[in-house]
C-alpha positions as CSV (number, residue, x, y, z in Angstrom):
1,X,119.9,-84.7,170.4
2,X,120.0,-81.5,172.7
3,X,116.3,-80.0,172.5
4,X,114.1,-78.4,175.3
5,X,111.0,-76.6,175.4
6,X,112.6,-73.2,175.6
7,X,113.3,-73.7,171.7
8,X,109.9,-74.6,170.4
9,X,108.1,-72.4,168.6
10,X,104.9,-70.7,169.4
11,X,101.6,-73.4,169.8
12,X,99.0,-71.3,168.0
13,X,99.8,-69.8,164.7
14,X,98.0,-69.3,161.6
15,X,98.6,-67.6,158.0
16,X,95.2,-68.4,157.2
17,X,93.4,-68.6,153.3
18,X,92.2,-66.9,151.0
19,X,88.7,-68.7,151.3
20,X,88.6,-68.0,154.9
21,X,86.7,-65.0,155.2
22,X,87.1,-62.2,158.2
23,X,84.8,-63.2,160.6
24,X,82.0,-60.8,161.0
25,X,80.0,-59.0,164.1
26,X,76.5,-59.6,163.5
27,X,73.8,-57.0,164.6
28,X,70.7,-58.7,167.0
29,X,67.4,-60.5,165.5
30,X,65.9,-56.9,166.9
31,X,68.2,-54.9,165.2
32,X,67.8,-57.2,161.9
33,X,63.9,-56.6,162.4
34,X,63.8,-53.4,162.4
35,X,65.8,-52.6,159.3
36,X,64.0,-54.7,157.4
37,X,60.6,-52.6,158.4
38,X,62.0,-49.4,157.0
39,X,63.8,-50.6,153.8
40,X,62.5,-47.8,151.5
41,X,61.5,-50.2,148.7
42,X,59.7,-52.5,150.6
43,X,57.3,-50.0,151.5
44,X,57.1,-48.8,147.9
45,X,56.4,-52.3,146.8
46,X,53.5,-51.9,148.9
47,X,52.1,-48.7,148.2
48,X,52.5,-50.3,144.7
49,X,50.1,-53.4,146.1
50,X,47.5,-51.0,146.9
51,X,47.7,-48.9,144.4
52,X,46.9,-52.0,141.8
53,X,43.8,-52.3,143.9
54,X,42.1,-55.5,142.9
55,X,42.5,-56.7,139.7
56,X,45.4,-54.6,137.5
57,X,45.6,-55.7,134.2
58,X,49.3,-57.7,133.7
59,X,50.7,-59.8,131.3
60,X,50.9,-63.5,130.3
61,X,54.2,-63.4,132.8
62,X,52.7,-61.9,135.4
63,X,54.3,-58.5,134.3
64,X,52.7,-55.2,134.8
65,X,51.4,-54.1,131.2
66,X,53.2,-50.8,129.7
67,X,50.4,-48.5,130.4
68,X,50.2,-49.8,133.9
69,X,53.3,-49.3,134.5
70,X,53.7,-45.5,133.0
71,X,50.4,-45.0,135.0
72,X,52.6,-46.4,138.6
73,X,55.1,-44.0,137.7
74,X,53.0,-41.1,137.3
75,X,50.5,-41.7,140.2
76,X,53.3,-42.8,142.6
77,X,55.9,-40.5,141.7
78,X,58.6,-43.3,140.9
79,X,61.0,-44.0,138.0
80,X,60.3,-46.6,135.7
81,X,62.8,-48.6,137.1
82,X,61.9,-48.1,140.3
83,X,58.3,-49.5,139.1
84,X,59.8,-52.4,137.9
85,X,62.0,-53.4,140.8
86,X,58.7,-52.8,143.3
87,X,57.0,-54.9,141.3
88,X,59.1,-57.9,141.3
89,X,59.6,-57.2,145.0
90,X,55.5,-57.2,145.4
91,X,54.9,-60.1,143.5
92,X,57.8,-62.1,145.1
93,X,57.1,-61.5,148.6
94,X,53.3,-62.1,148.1
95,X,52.1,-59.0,148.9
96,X,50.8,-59.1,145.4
97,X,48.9,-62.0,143.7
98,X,48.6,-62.7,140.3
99,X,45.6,-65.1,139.0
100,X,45.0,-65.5,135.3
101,X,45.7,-61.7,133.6
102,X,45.2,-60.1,137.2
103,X,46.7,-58.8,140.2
104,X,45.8,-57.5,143.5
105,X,46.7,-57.7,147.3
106,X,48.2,-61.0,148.5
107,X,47.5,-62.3,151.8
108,X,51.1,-61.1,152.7
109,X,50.1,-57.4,151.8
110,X,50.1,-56.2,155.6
111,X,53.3,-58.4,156.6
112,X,55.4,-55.4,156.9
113,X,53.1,-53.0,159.3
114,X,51.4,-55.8,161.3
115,X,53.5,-58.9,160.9
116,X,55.5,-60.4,163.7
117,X,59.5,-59.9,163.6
118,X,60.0,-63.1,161.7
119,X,57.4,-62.4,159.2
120,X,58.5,-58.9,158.2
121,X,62.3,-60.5,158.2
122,X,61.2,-63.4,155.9
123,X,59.8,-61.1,153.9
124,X,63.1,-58.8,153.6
125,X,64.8,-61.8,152.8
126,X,62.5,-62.7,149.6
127,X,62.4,-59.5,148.6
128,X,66.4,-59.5,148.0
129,X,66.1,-62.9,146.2
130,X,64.1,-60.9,144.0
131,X,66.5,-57.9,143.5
132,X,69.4,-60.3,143.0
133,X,67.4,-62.5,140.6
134,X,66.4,-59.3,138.7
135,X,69.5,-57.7,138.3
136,X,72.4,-60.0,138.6
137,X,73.9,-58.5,141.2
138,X,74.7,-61.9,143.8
139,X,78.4,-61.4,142.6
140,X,78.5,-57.4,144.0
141,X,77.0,-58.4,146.8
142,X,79.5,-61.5,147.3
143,X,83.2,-59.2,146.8
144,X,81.1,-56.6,149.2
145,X,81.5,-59.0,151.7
146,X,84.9,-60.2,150.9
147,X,86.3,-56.5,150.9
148,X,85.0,-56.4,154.6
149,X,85.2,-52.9,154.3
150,X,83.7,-49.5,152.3
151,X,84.7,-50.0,148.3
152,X,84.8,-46.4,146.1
153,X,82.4,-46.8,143.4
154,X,85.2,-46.5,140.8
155,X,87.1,-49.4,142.3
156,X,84.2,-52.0,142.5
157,X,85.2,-53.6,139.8
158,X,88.8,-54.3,140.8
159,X,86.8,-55.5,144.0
160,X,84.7,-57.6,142.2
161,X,87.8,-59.3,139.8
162,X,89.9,-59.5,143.1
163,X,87.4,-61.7,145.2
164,X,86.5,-63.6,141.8
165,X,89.7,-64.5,140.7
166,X,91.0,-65.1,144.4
167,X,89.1,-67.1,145.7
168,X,88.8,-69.6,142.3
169,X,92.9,-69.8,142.4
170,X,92.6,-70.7,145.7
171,X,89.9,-73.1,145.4
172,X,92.3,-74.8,142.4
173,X,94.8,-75.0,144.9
174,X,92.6,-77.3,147.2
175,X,89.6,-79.5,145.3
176,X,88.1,-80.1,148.7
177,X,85.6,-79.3,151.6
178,X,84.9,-75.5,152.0
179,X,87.4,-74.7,148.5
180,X,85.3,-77.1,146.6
181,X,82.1,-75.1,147.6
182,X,84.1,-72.1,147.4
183,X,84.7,-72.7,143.4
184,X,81.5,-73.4,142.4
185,X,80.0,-70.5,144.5
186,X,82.1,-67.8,143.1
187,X,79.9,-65.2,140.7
188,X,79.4,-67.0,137.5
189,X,77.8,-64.0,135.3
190,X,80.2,-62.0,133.6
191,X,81.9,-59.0,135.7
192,X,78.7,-56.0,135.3
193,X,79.8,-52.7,133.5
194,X,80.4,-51.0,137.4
195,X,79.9,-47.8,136.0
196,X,77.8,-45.7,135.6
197,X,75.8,-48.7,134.7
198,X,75.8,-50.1,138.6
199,X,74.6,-47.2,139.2
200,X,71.1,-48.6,139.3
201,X,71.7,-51.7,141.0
202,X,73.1,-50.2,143.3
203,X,70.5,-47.8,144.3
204,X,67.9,-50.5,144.4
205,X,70.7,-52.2,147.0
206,X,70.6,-49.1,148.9
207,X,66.6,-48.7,148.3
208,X,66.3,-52.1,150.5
209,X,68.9,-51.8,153.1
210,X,71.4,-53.8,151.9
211,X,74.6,-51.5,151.4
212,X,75.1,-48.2,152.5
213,X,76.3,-45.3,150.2
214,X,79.1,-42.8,151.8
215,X,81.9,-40.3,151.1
216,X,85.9,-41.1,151.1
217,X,87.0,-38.6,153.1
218,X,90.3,-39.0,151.8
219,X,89.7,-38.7,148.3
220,X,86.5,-36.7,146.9
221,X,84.3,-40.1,145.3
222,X,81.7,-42.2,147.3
223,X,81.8,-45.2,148.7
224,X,79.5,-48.4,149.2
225,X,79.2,-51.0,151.9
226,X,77.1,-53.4,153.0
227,X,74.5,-52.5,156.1
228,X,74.5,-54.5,158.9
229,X,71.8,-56.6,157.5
230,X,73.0,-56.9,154.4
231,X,76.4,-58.4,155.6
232,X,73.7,-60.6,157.7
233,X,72.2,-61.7,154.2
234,X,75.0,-62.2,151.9
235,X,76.9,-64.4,154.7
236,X,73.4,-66.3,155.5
237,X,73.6,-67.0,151.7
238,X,77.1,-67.5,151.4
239,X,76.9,-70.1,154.1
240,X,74.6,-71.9,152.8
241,X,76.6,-72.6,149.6
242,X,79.7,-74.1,151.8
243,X,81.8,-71.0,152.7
244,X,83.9,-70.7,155.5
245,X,82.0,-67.6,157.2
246,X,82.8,-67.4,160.8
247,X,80.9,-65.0,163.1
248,X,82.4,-63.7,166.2
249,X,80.7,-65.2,169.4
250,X,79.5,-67.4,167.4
251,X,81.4,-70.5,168.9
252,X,80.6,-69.7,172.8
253,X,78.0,-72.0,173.1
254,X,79.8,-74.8,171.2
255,X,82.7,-77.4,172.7
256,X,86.0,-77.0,172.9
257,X,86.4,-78.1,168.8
258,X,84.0,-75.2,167.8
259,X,86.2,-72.3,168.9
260,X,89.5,-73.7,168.4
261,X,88.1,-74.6,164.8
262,X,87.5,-70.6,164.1
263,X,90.8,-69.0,165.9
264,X,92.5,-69.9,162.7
265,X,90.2,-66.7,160.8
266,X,90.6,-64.3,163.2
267,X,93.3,-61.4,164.4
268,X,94.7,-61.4,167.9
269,X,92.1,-58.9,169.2
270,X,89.2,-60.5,167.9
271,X,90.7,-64.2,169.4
272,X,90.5,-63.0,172.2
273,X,87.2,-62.1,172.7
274,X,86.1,-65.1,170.7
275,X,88.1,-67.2,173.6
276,X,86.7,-64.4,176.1
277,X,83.1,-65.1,175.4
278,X,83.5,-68.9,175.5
279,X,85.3,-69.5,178.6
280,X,82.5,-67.3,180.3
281,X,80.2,-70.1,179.4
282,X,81.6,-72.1,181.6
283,X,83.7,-73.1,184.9
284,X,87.6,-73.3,184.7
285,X,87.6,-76.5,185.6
286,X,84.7,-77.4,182.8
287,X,86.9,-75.1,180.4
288,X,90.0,-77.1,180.7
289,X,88.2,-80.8,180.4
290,X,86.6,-79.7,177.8
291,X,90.0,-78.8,175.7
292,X,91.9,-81.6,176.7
293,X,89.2,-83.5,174.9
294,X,88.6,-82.0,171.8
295,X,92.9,-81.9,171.7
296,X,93.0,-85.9,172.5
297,X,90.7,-85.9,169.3
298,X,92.0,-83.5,167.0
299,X,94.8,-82.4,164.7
300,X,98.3,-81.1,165.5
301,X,97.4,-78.1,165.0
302,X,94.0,-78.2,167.0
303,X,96.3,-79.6,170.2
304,X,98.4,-76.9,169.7
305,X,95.7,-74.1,169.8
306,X,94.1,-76.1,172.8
307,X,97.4,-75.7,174.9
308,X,97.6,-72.1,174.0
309,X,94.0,-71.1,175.3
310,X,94.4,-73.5,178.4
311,X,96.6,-70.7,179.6
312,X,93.6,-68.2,179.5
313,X,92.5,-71.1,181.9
314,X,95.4,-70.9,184.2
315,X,95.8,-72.8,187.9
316,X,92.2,-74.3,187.8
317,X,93.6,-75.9,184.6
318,X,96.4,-77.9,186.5
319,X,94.2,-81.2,187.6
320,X,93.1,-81.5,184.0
321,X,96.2,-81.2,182.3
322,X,98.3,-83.5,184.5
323,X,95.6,-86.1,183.7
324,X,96.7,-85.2,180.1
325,X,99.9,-86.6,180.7
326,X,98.6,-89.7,180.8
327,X,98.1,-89.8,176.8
328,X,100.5,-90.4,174.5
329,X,99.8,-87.7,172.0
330,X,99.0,-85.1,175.1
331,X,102.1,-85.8,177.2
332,X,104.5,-83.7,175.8
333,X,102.1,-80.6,175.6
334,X,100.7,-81.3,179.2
335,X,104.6,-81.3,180.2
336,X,105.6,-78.1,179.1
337,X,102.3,-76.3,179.8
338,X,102.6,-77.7,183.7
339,X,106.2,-76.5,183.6
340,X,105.4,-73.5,182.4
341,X,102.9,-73.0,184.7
342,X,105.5,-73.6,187.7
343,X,104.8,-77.2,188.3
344,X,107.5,-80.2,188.4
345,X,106.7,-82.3,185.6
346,X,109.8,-84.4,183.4
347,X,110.2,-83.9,179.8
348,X,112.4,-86.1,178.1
349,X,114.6,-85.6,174.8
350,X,112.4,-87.7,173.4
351,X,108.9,-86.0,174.5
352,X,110.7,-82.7,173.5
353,X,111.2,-83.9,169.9
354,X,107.7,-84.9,169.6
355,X,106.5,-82.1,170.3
356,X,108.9,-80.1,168.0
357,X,107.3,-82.6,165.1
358,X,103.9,-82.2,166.3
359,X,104.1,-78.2,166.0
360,X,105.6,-78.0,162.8
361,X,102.6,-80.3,161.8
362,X,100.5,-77.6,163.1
363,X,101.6,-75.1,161.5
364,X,101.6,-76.6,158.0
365,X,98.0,-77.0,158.4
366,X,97.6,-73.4,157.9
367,X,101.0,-71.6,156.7
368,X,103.1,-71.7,153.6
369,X,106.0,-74.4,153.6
370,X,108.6,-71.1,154.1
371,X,106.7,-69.7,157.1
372,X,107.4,-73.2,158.6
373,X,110.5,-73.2,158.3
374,X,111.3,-69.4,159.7
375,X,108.7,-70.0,162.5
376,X,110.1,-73.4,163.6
377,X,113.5,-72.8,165.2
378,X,113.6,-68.8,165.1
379,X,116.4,-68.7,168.6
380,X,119.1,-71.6,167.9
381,X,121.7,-71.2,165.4
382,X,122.3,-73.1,162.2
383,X,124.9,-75.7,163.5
384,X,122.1,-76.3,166.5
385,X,119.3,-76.0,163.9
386,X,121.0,-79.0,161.7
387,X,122.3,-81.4,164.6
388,X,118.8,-81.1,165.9
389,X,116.9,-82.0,162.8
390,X,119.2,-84.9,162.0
391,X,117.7,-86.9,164.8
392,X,114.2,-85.6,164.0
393,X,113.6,-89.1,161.9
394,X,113.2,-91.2,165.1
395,X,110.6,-89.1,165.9
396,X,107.4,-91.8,166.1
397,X,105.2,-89.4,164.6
398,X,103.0,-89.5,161.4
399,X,103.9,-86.5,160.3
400,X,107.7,-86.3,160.7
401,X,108.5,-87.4,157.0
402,X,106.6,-84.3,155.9
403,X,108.1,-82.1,158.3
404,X,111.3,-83.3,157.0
405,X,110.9,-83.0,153.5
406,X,109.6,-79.2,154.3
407,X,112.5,-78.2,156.1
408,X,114.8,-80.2,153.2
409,X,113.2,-78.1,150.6
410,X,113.2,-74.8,152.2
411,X,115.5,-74.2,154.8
412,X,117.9,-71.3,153.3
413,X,120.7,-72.6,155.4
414,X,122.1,-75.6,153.0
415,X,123.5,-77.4,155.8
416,X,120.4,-77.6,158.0
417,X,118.2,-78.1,154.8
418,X,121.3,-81.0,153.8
419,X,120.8,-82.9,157.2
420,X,116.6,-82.7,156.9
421,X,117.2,-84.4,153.4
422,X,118.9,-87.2,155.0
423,X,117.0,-87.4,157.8
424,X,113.8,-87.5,155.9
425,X,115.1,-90.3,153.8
426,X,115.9,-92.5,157.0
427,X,112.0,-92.1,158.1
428,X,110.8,-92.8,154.9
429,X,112.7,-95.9,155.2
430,X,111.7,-96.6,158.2
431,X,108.1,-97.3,157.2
C-alpha cells in the first residue's frame, strides 16, 4: 500500500448543522447597560408607575380597570395598547405593586434612574419576559436570531417557517444532546399572522430595544433586526434551553477542548480570530501542551483540528509535538506536522494509513457521507484511490469499518467504491 502524507486530506474541515447557529459578537456589560436605560418603554412603564400614584383601582387579576386605562391613555398620551404593554412591563418588573384591588409604586420603581448596572439590566431582562409572555412573540424573536441578519417585514414569516421547520427536521435527524434540546425548544405556538398584525408586536419589540426597524435599500419595504442587546437576550435564552450558541471570544479563556469545540460553527475569518484571541492567552509553549492534551483526549476530528491550529503555534510548538509521538493515537499527526514543519521525523505505511482512517473519521463527525468521500482523496487517481483503500481494513482503528462502508456506498468511481466494499467486509470480520 503506497500512501504518504502528501495525499491526505486537509485536518480541519467542517460542513457544520443546521442546529449550530452563527456564532455571534456580543456588545460589553456597559454597552448592554446602557441600552437597557433608554428602552422607550421602560421608561413609559414608569411614568405609568407614577402616574397610578398610590393606590389605582385594578382588577381581581391585577389588571388596570377600563376607565383606568382610558384615563392612562389620555393623561399620558399613549395608545391603548401601549397602556397595556406598560403595564405588564410595570407590574412585572416591580416597579408597580399590586395588594388586594390596588396598585402603586414598587420598591423597584427607581431601578432604572438610580439602580446600579445589574439592576437596571435585570430589570430589562424581566421586562421582555413580560412582552414575550404577553404577546407570543418568543418564536419571532427565536428565527430573528437564526436569520443572523435584517429580515423584510413581508418575509418574516418565511423566516419564521424556515427556522421552525429546520431546525425540527434536523433535530429528527439526531434525538440527542444539543438536537434533543433543539426540538423541544423550537416555537410551539402557531406561526403569528406577520402582517399587518405583527405590526404591533413588533413595535413593542422596538419600544424596548430589542430589534431594530430599517429600510432595504435594495428594494423599497423595511426591515427588522435584532439590537445588539436583543441578540444578547434571545441567545441568553436560547442557551439556556440547550442550543448550540457560540459567541466569538468566547472560548479564550477556556483549554484547548473549548475552542477546538466551537471552530466547527464558524467561517475561516472568524476562526481565526477565535484561535487569535486564545493563543494570546497564553505562551507558545503553554499553547501547544495545552492541544496536544485536549487531542490525546478527544475525537478524530478534535485531533485533527488540534494539529491544524498547532501550526498558528509554529517552532515553539516542536518540543511538544515530538513528545506526541510518543502516543499511539498522536504519532502519526505529530509525524507529519514535524515534517512539515522541516524536522526529520519517520512515517511509516502504516502510520500514514492511520491517519488517512483517522481523518476521514473526522470529517464524518461533521460532513455529509458524499463530502467525505470528494474531500478524502481529492489528488490521486481512481486506480490509486482503489488500490489504496483495499488495504485500508488492516487499519487498527475503530472507525475504519465505517469509513469503509462510506466510501463503499458513495464513491462514484465503481471500482474504488467495489474495492471499499470488500475491504469493509474483511474488517468487519476481523472483529
Amino acid at each position: 500500500m503506497a500512501t504518504s502524507h502528501e495525499s491526505l486530506p486537509a485536518r480541519a474541515r467542517s460542513s457544520g448543522s443546521l442546529t449550530r447557529l452563527p456564532p455571534v459578537r456580543l456588545p460589553s456589560r456597559e454597552e448592554l447597560t446602557a441600552a437597557a436605560r433608554v428602552a422607550p418603554l421602560l421608561r413609559v412603564a414608569r411614568d405609568l408607575a407614577a402616574w397610578a400614584g398610590s393606590a389605582q383601582a385594578v382588577g381581581a387579576g391585577g389588571e388596570l380597570s377600563e376607565a383606568g386605562a382610558a384615563a392612562a391613555v389620555a393623561a399620558l398620551d399613549l395608545s391603548a395598547e401601549e397602556v397595556r404593554a406598560a403595564w405588564a412591563v410595570a407590574t412585572g418588573t416591580g416597579m408597580l405593586a399590586v395588594s388586594g384591588n390596588h396598585a402603586g409604586p414598587g420598591k423597584r420603581f427607581d431601578v432604572l434612574t438610580s439602580g446600579s448596572p445589574d439592576e437596571a439590566l435585570d430589570m430589562w431582562c424581566e421586562a421582555l419576559q413580560a412582552i414575550l409572555a404577553q404577546e407570543s412573540l418568543d418564536g419571532l424573536a427565536t428565527a430573528l436570531y437564526t436569520a443572523g441578519r435584517p429580515v423584510r417585514l413581508d418575509a418574516l414569516f418565511e423566516a419564521y417557517a424556515a427556522a421552525v421547520g429546520a431546525l425540527t427536521a434536523d433535530a429528527d435527524d439526531d434525538t440527542s444532546g444539543p438536537n434533543e434540546l433543539a426540538a423541544g425548544a423550537a416555537p410551539q405556538e402557531a406561526a403569528p399572522a406577520f402582517a399587518p398584525g405583527l405590526e404591533p408586536g413588533l413595535e413593542l419589540l422596538a419600544d424596548l430595544g430589542v430589534v431594530e426597524l430599517g429600510e432595504d435599500e435594495d428594494e423599497a419595504g423595511l426591515t427588522v433586526t435584532l439590537s445588539p442587546i436583543g441578540m444578547w437576550a434571545v441567545r441568553d435564552r436560547l442557551q439556556a434551553r440547550g442550543w448550540r450558541v457560540p459567541v466569538l471570544g468566547g472560548s479564550a479563556d477556556g483549554g484547548a477542548a473549548a475552542v477546538l469545540a466551537v471552530l466547527a460553527d464558524y467561517d475561516a475569518e472568524d476562526g481565526e480570530a477565535e484561535i487569535a484571541a486564545w493563543l494570546g492567552r497564553r505562551s507558545p509553549e503553554r499553547a501547544a501542551e495545552e492541544l496536544t492534551e485536549a487531542a490525546s483526549r478527544g475525537s478524530p476530528g478534535l485531533r485533527g483540528a488540534a494539529f491544524a491550529v498547532m501550526d498558528r503555534v509554529g517552532a515553539a510548538a516542536v518540543p511538544a509535538v515530538r513528545r506526541a509521538l510518543a502516543s499511539p493515537v498522536l504519532r502519526p499527526h505529530a509525524a507529519v506536522w514535524l515534517r512539515e514543519h522541516g524536522e526529520e521525523v519517520s512515517l511509516s505505511r502504516e502510520d500514514s494509513a492511520w491517519l488517512l482512517v483517522d481523518l476521514g473519521a473526522g470529517l464524518l463527525e461533521e460532513a455529509a457521507p458524499e463530502d467525505v468521500v470528494a474531500e478524502l482523496l481529492p489528488d490521486l487517481p481512481p486506480h490509486a484511490q482503489a488500490e489504496l483503500v483495499a488495504g485500508l481494513w488492516r487499519v487498527d482503528h475503530p472507525a475504519v469499518t465505517e469509513l469503509l462502508t462510506t466510501l463503499s456506498n458513495h464513491h462514484p468511481e465503481p471500482d474504488v467504491a467495489k474495492a471499499a466494499r470488500k475491504a469493509a467486509f474483511k474488517a468487519r470480520s476481523r472483529l
